[in-house]
N, C-alpha and C positions, 0 to 999 in steps of 0.2 A: 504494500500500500504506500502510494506517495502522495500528498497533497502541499504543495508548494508551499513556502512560507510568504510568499506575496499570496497565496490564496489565503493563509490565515490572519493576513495583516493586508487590507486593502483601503488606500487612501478616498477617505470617500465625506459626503454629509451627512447633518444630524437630521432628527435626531433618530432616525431608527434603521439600522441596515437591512431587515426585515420586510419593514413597513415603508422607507423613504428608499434605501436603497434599490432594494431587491426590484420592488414596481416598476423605476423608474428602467434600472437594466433590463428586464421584462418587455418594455415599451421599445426600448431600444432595439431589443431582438425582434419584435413585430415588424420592427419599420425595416430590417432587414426582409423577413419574408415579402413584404408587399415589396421591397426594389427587385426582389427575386422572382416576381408573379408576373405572368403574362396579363395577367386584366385590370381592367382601367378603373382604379378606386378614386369614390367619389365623398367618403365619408369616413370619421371613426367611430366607435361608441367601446365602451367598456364597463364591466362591472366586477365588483370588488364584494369578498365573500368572505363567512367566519370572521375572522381575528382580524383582518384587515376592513373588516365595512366597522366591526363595534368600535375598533378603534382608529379608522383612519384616518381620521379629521385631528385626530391628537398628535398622531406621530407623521401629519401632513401625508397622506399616502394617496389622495386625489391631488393637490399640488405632485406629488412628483409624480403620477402617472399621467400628466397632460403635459408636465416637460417633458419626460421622456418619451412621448409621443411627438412632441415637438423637436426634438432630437437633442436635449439635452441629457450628458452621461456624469455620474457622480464625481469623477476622478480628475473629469475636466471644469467643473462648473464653475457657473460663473452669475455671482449674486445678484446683481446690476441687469445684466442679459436676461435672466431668471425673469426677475421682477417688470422687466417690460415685454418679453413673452407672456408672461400669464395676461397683462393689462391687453396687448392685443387681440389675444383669445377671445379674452370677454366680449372685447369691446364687438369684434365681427363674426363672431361665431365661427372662425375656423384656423385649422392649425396649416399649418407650411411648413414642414419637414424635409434637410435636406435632403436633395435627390429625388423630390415626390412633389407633383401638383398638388396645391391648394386642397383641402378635405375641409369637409363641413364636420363643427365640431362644436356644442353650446354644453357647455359645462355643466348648465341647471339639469339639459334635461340626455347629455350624450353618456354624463358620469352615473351609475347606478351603484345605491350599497345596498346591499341585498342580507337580510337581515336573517333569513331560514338556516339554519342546515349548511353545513360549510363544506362544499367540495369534497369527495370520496381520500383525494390523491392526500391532502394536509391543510392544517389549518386556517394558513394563508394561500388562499388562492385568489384569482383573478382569470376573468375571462374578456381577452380582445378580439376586436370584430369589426372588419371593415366592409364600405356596402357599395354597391352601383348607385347608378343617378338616380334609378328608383328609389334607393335603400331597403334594396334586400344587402343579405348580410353574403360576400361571396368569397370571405376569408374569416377561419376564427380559428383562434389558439386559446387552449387554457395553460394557465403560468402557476403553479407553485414558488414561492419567495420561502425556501427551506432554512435559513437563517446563514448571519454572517454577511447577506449577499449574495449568498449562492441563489440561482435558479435555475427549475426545470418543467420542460413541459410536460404535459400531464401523459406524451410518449417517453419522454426517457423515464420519468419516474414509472412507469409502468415497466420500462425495458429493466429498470436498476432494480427493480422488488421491491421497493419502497426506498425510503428518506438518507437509508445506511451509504455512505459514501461509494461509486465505484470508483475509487482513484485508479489513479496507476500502477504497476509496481513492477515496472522494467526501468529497477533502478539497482547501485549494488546494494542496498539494503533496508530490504521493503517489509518491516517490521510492521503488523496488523494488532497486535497487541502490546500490553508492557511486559509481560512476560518474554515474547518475540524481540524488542527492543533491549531486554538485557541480555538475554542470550547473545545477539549480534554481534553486543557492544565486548563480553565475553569473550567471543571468538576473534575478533578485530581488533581489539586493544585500543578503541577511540572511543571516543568520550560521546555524550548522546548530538549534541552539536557538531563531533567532527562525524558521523552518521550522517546528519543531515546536509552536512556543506557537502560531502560525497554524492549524498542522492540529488542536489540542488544542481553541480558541474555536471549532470548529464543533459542538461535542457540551457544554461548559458554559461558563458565565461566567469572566470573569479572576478574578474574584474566588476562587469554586470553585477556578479551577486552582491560585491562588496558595496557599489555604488545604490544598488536597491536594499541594502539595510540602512544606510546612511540614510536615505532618502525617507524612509520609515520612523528612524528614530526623529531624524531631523523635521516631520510633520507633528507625529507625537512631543516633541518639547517645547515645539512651536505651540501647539494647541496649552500647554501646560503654560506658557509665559503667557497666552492672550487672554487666560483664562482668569489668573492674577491676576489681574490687569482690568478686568471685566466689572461693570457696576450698572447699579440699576433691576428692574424688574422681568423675569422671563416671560417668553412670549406665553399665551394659549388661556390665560383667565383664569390660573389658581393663582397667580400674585406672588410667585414665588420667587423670592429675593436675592440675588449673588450672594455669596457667601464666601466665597475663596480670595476675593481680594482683602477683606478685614480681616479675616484669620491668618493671611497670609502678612498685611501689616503690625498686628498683633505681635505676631510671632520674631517679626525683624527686630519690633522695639524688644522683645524679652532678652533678643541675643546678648549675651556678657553677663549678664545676673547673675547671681549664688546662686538666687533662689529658685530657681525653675526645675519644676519635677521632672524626673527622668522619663515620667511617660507622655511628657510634652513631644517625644518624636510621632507618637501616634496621631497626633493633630497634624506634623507635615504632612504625614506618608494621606491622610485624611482630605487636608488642603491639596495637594497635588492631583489626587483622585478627581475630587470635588471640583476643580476648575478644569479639566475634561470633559465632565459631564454637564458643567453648568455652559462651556462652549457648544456642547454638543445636543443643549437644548434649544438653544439658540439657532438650533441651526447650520453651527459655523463647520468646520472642517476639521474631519476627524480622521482617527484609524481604525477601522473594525479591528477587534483584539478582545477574544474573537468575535464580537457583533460590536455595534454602537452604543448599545445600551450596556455595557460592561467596559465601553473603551477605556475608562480609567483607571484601570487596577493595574497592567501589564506598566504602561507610563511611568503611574507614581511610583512604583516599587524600582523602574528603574533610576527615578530621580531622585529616589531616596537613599540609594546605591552611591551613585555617584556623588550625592551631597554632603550623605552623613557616615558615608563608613570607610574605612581609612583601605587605601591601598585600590580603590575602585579607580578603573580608569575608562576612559570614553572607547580605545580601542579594542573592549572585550563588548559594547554592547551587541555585536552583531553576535559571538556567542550565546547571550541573551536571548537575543532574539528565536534563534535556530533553536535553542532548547524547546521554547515557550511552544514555537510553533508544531515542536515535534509530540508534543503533552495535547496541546489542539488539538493536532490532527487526530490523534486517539480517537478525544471525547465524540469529536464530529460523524467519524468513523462507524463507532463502535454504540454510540448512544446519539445524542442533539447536542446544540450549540442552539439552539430556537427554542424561545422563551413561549411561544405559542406552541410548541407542542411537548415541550417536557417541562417548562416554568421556568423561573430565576436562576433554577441550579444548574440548569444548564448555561444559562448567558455568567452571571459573574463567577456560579461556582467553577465553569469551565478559566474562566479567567484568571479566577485566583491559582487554580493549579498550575496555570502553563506561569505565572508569576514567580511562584514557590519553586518551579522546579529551574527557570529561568534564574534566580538569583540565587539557588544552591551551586549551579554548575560556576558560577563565575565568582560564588565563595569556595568552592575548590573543592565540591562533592563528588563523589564517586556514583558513577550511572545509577548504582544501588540506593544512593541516598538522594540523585535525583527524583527517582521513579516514586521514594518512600514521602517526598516534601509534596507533590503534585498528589499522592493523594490522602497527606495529612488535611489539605486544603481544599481537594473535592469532599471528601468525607464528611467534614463538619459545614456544608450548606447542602447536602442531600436536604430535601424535603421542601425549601424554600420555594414559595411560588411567586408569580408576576399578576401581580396587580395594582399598576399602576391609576392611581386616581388621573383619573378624566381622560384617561389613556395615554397623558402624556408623560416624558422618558424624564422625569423631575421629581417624582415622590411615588414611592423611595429610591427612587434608583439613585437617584443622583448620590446620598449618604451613605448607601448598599455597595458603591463601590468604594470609597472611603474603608469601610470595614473588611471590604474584599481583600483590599490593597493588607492590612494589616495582617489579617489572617494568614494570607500569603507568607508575610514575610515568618510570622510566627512560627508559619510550617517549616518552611525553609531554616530557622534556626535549631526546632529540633530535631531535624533530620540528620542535621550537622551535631549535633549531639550524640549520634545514632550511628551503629555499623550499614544501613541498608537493612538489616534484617527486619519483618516486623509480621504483623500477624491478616491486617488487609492489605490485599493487594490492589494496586491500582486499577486493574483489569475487574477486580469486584466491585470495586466503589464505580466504576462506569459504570458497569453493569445493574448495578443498583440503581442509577440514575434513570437509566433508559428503565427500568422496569417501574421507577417512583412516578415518572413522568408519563407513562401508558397508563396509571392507574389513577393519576392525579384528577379529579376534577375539572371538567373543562372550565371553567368558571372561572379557577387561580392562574389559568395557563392563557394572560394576555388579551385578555376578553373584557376586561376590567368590569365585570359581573359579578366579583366575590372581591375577600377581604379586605385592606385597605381603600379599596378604591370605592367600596357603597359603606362605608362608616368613618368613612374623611369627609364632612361636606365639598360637594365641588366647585363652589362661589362663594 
């Protein structure tokens, strides 16, 4: 099994890679099939199903699916461009795609959320459909948005057996488990990051790989300084307030004091989280790791690496990184990464693991005790579900990954305490998840129909 570490790490917007991303990539691939069609489309319509109609208006998932039918893509976007595409939309009811004549498209009544029974294929689905000058409909695809970003249509996911990854695995070592992953590592005598940079140099150069971790960290630190930086009130109508720039001031005037508690670092690694997610409710630009709604755990743990612990240097975060993304690729695998269809534990608790095992390898852990931090740290958020008030990616999330971030690191110190030996294996703690999140409630899994979200007022 190989799943890229630009697949587990994709530069993208907030605030949902599910629900903002995923649609918008979705649309994008539509407008392929119609450049690829012999017949002359005269319209668009789409509708939006499950987890994405209860909650799309929260995590903007009809704003991006009229971009990305308009031909804008997460990776490229552009705020400015965004905002006066939509205004044209409206204004003429219809979109202009490059490479494609003009389609008739009126947002009130082309967009449909459809409130029944969600798609057979997964939680998040979507159905586009383009029409003649009549408007009959003479192209349709349904989209599955399976978390992270990823999507597929409702034939590949039928050709893959469902949601479980088919990566590749014509690589030198295509480890499907963590049991599989230490063995390798075993055999090979490389560390779980030099595994991955092996299996990464069969698809590009060292060079390429070196300059796309750079380009990774370098978005993720960005998003952490705008985020400091950031004041004022979030979009979407709960009022909910920045937070990361006064903790983060806070914390600068404490510097030099006697008297500051030693468990004042949990407030950074919190602060750093926290202004990831508060960018990423905004809006602004993020990195799935592994989804948006989790972006800020992998970040702060490594900015709290690099800040506060002695002998951390910038040159190993791309180690980091490979670790992280190799613990990802598991969960994704082998259980979800989509908070719609296995809850919370799968977005930050997958996060926190690839965190923990990411900052034991570059404390100087053995495969064994990486494999044992990843899942000291999935372990203890099994259960967790997604129920974000008003559906939008700001309570609790925004704080969830704050705590992610900690736990992480927690795991990761006592791993390092630790031979590797231990009694759950990380291959059961996945597996536990994927079997927590089949039996979970649909309710707590992003629908924002249960817990926090109908006993928080939403105004």
């Amino acid at each position: 099994m190989f799943l890229s570490v630009f697949d587990m790490f994709k530069v993208g917007i907030g605030p949902s890679s599910s629900h903002t991303m995923g649609p918008m990539v979705a649309a994008a691939r539509f407008l392929d099939m119609l450049r690829a069609s012999p017949f002359h489309f005269r319209g668009l319509q789409a509708s939006l199903h499950g987890s994405l109609a209860f909650t799309g208006v929260g995590h903007a998932t009809d704003r991006a699916t009229i971009l990305g039918l308009a031909g804008f893509h997460p990776e490229t976007y552009d705020a400015d461009r965004a905002e006066a595409a939509m205004a044209e939309i409206r204004a003429t009811k219809t979109i202009s795609p490059p490479g494609l004549p003009p389609m008739r498209f009126d947002p009130a009544t082309d967009l449909h959320f459809d409130y029944g029974p969600a798609l057979p294929g997964h939680a998040n689905g979507m159905i586009l459909k383009a029409t003649d000058a009549e408007g009959d409909v003479i192209l349709q695809e349904t989209f599955y948005s399976i978390g992270g970003g990823f999507v597929l249509t409702a034939t590949e996911l039928a050709e893959a057996g469902g949601t479980r990854s088919q990566a590749r695995a014509d690589v030198p070592w295509p480890f499907e488990t963590g049991a599989e992953m230490l063995e390798m590592a075993r055999r090979s005598g490389l560390s779980v990051a030099g595994m991955k940079r092996q299996n990464e140099l069969k698809f590009r150069s060292s060079a390429d790989l070196d300059r796309g971790l750079a380009r990774i960290w370098e978005v993720m630190n960005g998003c952490i300084s705008r985020g400091m930086q950031g004041e004022g009130i979030l979009p979407g109508g709960l009022k909910v307030r920045r937070r990361a720039k006064g903790i983060h001031d806070a914390l600068m005037a404490e510097r030099g004091l006697n008297l500051v508690a030693p468990h004042t670092i949990n407030d950074w690694m919190s602060m750093y989280a926290m202004a990831v997610n508060e960018e990423n409710a905004a809006g602004g630009q993020v990195v799935t790791a592994p989804t948006n709604g989790a972006a800020g755990v992998v970040p702060a743990v490594i900015r709290y690496w690099l800040d506060h612990v002695p002998g951390a240097t910038p040159g190993r975060v791309g180690e980091f990184l490979l670790t992280a993304a190799a613990i990802g690729g598991l969960c994704k695998h082998n259980a979800s990464i989509s908070g719609a269809e296995c809850g919370c534990q799968a977005e930050v608790g997958s996060a926190s693991a690839m965190a923990a095992a990411g900052l034991c390898a570059v404390l100087g852990g053995t495969p064994e005790q990486v494999e044992n931090a990843a899942e000291i740290a999935l372990e203890h958020h099994l259960g967790m579900t997604c129920d974000p008030v008003k559906g939008l990616v700001q309570v609790p999330c925004i704080e969830r990954n704050g705590l992610g971030a900690i736990k992480a690191v927690s795991a990761a110190s006592l791993s390092m305490r630790g031979d590797g030996i231990h009694l759950v294996s990380l291959d059961a703690a996945i597996e536990t998840m994927r079997q927590t999140g089949h039996d979970m409630h649909e309710k707590y899994k992003e629908t924002s129909l249960g817990g926090l979200a109908v006993n928080v007022p939403n105004c």
